[in-house]
VEXKEPA-681762 format. One line per 8 residues: number of its first residue (from 1); their letters; for each residue x, y, z negated of N, C-alpha, C. Coordinates in steps of 0.001 Angstrom, whole numbers, plus 500000, padded with zeros to 6 digits. Layout:
BEGIN
NUM) A) X Y Z X Y Z X Y Z; ... $
END
This chain:
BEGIN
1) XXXXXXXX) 522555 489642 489777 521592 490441 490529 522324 491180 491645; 521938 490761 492543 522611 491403 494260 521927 492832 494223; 522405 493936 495318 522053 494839 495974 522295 496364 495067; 521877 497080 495701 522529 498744 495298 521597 499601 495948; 520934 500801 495610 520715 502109 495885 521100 502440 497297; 520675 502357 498235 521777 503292 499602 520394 503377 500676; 521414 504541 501555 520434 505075 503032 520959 503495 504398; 521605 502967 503617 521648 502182 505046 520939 501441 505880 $
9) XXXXXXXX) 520938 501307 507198 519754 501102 508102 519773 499317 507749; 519148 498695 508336 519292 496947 508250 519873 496668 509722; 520559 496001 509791 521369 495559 511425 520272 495191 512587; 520297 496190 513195 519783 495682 514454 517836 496399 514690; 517698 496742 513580 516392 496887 513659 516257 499047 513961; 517490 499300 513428 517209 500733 513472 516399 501745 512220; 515542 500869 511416 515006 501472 511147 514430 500822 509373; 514325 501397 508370 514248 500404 506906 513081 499687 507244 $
17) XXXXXXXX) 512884 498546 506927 511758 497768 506289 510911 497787 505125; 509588 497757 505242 508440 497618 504298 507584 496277 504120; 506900 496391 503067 506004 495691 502763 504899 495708 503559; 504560 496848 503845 503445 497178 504885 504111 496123 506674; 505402 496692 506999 505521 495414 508074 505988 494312 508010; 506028 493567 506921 506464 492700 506823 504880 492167 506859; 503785 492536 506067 502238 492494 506447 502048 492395 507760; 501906 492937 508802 502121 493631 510317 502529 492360 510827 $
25) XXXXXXXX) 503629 491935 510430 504463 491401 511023 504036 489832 510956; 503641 489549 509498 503047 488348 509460 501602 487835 509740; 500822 488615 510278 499699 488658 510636 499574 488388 512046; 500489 489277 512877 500813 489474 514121 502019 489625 515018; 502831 488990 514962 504288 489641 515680 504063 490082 516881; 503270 489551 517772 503029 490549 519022 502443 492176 518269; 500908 492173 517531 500364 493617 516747 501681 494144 516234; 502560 493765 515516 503938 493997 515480 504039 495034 516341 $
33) XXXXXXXX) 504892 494608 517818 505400 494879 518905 504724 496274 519232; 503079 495977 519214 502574 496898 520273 502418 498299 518886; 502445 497828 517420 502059 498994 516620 503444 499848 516270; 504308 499160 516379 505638 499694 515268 506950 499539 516518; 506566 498850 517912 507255 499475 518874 507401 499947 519943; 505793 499533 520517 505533 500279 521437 504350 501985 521268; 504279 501545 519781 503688 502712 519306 502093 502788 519816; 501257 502170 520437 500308 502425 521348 499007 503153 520520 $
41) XXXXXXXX) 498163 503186 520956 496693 504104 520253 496358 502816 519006; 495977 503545 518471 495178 502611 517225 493845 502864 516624; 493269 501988 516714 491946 502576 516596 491806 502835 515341; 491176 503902 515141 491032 504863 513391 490157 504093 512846; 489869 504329 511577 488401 503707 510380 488372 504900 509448; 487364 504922 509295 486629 505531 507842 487479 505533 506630; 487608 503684 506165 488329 503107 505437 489969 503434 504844; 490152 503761 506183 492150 504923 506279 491424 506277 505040 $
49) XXXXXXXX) 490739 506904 505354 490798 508445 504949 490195 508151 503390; 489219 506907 502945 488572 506747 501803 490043 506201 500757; 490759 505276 501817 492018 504707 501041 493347 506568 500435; 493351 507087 501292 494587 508227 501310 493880 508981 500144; 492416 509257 499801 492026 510056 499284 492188 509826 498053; 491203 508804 497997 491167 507916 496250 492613 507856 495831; 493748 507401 496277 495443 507343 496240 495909 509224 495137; 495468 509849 496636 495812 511026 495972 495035 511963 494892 $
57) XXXXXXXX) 494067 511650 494672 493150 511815 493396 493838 511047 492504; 493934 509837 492576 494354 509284 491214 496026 509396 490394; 496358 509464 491886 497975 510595 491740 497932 511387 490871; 497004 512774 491585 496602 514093 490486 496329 513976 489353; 495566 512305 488932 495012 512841 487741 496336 512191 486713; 496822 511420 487114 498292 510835 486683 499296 511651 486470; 499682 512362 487505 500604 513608 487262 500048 514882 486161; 498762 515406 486086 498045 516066 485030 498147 515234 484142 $
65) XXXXXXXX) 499140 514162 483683 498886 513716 482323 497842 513522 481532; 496901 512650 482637 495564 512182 482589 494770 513051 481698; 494686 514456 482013 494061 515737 481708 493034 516009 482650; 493140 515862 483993 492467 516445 485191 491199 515741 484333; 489968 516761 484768 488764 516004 484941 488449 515017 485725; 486875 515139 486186 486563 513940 486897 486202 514911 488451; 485279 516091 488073 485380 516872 488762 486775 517493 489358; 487506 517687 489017 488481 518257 489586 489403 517094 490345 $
73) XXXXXXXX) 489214 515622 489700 489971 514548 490886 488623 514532 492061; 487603 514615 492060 487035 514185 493664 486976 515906 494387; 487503 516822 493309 487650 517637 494842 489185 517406 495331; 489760 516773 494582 491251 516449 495331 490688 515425 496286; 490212 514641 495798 489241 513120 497153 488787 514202 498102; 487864 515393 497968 486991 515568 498962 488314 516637 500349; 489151 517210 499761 490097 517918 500705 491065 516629 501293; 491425 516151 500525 491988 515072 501518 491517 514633 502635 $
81) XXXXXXXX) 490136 513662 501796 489101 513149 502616 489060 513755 503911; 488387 515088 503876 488173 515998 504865 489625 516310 505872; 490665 516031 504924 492238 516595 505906 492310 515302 507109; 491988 514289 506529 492496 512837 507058 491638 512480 507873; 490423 512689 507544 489610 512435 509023 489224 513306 509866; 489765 514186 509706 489785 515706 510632 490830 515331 511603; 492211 514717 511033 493563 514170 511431 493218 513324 512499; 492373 512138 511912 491742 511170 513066 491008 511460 514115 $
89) XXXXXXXX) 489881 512564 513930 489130 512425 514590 490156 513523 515711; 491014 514645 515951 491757 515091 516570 492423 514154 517784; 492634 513087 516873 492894 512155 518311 492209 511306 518751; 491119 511203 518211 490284 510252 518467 488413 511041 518454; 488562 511771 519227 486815 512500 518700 485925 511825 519226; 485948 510526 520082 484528 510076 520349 484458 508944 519335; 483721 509194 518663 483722 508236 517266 482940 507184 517220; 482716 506842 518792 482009 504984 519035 482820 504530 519217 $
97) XXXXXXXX) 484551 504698 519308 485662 504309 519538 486501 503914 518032; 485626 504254 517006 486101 504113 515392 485660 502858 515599; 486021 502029 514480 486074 500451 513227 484778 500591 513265; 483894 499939 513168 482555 499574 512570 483168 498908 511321; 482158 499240 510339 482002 498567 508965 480545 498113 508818; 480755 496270 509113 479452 495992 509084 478454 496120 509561; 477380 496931 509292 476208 497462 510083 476345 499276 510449; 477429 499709 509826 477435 501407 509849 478499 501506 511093 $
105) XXXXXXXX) 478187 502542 512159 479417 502585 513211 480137 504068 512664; 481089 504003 513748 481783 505125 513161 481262 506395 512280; 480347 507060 512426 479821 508574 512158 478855 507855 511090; 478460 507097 510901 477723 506909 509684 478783 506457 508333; 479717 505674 508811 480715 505100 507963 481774 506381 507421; 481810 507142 508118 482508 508527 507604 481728 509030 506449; 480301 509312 506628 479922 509729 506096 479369 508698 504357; 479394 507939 504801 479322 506681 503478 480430 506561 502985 $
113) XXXXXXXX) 481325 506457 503717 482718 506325 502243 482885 507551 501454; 482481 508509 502470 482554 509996 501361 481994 509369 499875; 480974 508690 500126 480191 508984 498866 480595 508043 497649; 481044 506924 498789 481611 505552 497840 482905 505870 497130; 483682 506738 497743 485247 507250 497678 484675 507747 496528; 483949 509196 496289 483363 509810 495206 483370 509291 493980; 482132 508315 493813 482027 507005 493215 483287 506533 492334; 484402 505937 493405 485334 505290 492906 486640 506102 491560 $
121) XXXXXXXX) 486577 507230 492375 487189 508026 491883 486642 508467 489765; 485466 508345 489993 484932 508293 488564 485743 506685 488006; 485785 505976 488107 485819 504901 487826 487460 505038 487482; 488440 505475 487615 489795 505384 487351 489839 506106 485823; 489895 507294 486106 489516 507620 484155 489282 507133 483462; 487729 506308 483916 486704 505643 482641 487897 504281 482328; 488751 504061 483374 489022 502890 482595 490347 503093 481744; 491524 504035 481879 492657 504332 481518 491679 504822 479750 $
129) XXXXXXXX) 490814 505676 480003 489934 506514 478326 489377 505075 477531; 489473 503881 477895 489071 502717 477650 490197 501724 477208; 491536 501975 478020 492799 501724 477543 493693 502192 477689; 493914 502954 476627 494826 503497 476469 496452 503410 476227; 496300 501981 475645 498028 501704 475343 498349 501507 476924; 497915 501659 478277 498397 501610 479224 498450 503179 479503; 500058 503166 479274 500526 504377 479654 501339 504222 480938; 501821 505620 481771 502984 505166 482480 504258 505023 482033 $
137) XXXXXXXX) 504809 504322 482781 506088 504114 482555 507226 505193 483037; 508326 505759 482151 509079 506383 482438 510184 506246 482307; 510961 506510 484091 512094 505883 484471 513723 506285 483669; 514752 505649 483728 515712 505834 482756 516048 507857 483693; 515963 507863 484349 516416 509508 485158 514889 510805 484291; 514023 509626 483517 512922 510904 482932 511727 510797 484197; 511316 510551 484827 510481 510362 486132 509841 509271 485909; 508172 509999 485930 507517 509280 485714 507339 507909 486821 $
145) XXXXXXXX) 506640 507207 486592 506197 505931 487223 504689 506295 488091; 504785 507298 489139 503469 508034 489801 504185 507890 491150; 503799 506746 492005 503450 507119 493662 505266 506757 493481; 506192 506108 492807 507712 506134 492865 508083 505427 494062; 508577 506451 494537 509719 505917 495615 510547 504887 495576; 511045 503945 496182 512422 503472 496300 512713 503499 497705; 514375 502999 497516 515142 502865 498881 516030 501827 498221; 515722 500819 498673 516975 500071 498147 517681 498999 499430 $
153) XXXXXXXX) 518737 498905 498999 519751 497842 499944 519540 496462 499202; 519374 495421 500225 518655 493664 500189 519882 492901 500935; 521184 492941 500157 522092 492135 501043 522391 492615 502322; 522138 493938 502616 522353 494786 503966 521345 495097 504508; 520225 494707 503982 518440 495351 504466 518115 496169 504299; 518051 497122 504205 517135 498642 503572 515705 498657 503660; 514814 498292 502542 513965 498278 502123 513226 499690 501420; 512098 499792 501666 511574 501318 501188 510014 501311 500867 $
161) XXXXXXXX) 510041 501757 499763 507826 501863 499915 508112 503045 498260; 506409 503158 498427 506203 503403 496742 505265 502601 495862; 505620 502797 494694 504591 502082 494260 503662 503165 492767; 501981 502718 493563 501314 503784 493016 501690 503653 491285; 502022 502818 490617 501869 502980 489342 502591 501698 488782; 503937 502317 487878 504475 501133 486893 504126 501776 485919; 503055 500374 484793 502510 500775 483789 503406 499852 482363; 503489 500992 481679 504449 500074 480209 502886 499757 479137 $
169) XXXXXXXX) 502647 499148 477892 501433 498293 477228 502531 499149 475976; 501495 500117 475234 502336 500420 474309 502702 499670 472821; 501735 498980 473339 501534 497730 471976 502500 496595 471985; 502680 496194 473387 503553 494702 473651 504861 495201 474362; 504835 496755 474792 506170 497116 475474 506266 496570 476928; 505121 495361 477572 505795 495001 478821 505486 495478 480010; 506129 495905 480557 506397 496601 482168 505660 495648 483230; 504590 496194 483758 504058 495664 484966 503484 497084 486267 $
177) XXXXXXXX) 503701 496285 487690 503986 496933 488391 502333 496908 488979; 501903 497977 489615 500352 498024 489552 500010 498405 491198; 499432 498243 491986 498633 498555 492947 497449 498973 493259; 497319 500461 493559 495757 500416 493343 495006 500250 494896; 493644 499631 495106 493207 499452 495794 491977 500457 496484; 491331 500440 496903 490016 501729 497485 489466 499926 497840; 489396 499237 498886 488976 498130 499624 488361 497019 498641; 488124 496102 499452 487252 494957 498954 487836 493585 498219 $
185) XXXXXXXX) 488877 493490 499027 490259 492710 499073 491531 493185 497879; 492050 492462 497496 493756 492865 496376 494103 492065 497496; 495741 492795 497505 496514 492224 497797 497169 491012 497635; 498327 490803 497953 499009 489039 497481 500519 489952 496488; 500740 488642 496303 502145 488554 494942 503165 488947 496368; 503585 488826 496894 504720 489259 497564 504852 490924 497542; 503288 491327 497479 503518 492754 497677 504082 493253 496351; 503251 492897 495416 504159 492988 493792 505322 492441 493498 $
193) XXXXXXXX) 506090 491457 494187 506916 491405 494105 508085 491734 494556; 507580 492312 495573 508889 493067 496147 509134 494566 495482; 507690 494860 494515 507859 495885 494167 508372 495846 492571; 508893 494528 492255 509010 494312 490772 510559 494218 491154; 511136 493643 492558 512754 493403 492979 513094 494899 492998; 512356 495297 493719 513010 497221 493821 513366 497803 492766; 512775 497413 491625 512810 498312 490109 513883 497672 489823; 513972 495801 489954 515341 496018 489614 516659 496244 489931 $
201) XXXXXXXX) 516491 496481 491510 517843 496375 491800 517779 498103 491668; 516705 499149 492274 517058 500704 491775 517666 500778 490550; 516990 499887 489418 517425 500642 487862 518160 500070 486850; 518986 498562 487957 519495 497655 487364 518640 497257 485819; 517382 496725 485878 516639 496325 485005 516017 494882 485304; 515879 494014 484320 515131 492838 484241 513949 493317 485409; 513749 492462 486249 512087 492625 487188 511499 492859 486372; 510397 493014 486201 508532 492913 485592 508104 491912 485912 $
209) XXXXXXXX) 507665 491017 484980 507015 488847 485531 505912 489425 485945; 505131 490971 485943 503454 490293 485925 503368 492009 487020; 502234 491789 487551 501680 492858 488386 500217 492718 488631; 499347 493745 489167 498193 493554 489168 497796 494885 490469; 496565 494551 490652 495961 495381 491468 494894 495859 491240; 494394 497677 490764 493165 497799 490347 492280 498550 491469; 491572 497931 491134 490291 497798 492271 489395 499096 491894; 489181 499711 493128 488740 501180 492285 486881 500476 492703 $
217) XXXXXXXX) 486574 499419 493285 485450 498849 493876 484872 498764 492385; 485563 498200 491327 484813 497421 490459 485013 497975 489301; 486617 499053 489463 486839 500004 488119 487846 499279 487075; 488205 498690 487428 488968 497409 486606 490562 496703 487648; 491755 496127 486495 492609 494997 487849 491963 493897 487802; 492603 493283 488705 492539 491932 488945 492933 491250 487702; 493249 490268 487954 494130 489227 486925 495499 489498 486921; 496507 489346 486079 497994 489246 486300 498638 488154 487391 $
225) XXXXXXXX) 499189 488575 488210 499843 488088 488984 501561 487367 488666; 501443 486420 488704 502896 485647 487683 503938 486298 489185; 504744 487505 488605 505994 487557 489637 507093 487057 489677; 507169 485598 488415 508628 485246 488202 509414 484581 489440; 508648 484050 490343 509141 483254 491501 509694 484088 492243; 509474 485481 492467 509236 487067 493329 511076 487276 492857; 512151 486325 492416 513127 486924 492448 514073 487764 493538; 515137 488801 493090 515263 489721 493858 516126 488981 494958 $
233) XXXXXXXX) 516622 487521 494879 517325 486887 495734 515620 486026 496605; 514968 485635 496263 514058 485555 497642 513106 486837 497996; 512916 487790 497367 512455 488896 498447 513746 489315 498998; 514375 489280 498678 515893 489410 500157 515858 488636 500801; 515409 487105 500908 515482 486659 501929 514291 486856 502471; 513497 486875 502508 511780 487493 502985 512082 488204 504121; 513249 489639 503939 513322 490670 504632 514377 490369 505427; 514997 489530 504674 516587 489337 506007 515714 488471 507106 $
241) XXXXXXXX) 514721 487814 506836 514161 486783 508206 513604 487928 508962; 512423 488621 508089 511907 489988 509251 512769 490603 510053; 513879 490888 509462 515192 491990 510391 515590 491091 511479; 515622 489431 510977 515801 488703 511882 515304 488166 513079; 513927 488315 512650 512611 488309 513844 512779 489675 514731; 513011 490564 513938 513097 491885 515214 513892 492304 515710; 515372 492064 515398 515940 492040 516015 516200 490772 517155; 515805 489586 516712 515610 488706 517754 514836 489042 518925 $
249) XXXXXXXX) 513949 489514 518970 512445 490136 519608 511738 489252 519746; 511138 488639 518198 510032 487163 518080 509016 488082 518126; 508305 488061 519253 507026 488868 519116 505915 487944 519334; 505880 486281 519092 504876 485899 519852 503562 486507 518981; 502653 485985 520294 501183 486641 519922 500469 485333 519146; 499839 485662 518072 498750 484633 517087 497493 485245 517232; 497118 485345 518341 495457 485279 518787 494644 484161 517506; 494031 485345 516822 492493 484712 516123 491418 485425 515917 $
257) XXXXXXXX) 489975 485130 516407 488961 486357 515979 489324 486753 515111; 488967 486295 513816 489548 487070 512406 490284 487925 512077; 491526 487751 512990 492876 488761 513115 492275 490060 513914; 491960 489309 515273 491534 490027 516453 490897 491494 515779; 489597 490572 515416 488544 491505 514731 488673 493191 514345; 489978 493423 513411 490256 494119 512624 491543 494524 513007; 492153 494352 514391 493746 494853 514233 493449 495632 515036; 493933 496897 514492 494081 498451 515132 494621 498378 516817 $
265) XXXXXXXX) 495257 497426 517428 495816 497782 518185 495189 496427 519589; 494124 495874 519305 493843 494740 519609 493127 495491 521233; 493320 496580 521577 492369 497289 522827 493851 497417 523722; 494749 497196 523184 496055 497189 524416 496548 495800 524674; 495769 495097 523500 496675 493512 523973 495830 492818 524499; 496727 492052 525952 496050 491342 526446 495839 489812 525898; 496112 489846 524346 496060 488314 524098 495180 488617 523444; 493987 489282 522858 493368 489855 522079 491943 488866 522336 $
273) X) 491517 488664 521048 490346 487588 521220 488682 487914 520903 $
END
């Protein structure tokens, strides 16, 4: 098992790598360019402040040693809520300039995820009071498995994210790495797996084979996600190609409605469809 614990930067890029741009990045290498280096405006959503909220509610009620009520996690949802799109709308106050969702434009969609966010937030309790041998997991330093940090070195990459929740099965003992969702969509296995390589190269521990993503939409995860392929020698190479793309400066543009549609930054590019 390669790699070590450290602050070091990755060659050439300046700056650690994520899962989130390596997303970015594979979607768009020009959206790339214009989000993460030329920095440009991005157009806000609803969807941002419903995602940060539900996150940090379910944080709270995790860190309360799944004590918090239900009431007391959506007023953690509702101050967030309120912090984050207060945040947005500061730079952004004409709010025909927000994401449409569907048929709701900006100022209606603010006001609907409030309620859906609400909603969701019930739904995380009911299911942990339902199973219980899913406890968190706690790290060999005593630290729980809530929102955990890493920083780890990838063969000279510096890699960094958190991950909302490593859950241990008190019945079978096995360690899986969890994602929670607010959206419509789970994620893919790369994202779990880079977050099953981090645990092991932080805690020099066997990966985790399985990961999942729970959907606060439906109150439930997904299916198990097989992470055995997710070894910590190909998510190193995953990230050594990204460092390699940006420091190269591969920015070409992959113009597609689909992409177009939905990328925050699609009002500065002129390849934009």
């Amino acid at each position: 098992m390669n790699g070590s614990t450290t602050d070091e930067r990755p060659p050439g890029t300046g700056r650690p790598l994520s899962v989130s741009q390596h997303k970015t990045y594979n979607r768009c290498p020009y959206g790339y360019y214009l989000e993460r280096i030329e920095r440009v405006w991005q157009r806000p959503a609803a969807w941002l402040s419903q995602g940060t909220a539900f996150h940090e509610a379910a944080e709270a009620y995790e860190r309360s040693g799944r004590t918090m009520t239900v009431a007391e996690m959506q007023e953690v949802f509702r101050e967030s809520y309120v912090r984050e799109t207060n945040e947005m709308c500061s730079e952004t106050p004409n709010l025909t300039y927000w994401f449409r969702s569907g048929p709701y434009a900006g100022p209606q969609d603010i006001e609907r995820r409030y309620g859906l966010g609400l909603e969701q937030v019930e739904r995380y309790p009911a299911w942990y009071e339902r199973h219980p041998n899913e406890v968190i997991w706690i790290d060999p330093d005593g630290e729980p498995g809530i929102e955990l940090g890493f920083v780890v070195d990838l063969g000279g990459v510096t890699v960094r994210g958190f991950i909302d929740a490593v859950i241990v099965d008190q019945v079978t003992g096995r360690i899986r790495v969890r994602d929670n969702k607010s959206g419509n969509q789970p994620g893919d296995d790369f994202q779990l797996g880079t977050y099953s390589a981090a645990l092991a190269v932080k805690y020099e521990i066997e990966p985790p084979s399985v990961g999942d993503y729970w959907m606060a939409r439906t109150g439930k995860p997904t299916f198990d996600y097989d992470l055995t392929d997710w070894s910590v020698e190909r998510v190193t190479e995953e990230f050594h190609q990204l460092a390699e793309n940006i420091e190269a400066e591969r920015f070409t543009p992959d113009p597609e409605p689909s992409k177009c549609r939905f990328c925050s930054v699609a009002s500065s590019c002129e390849f934009s469809m």
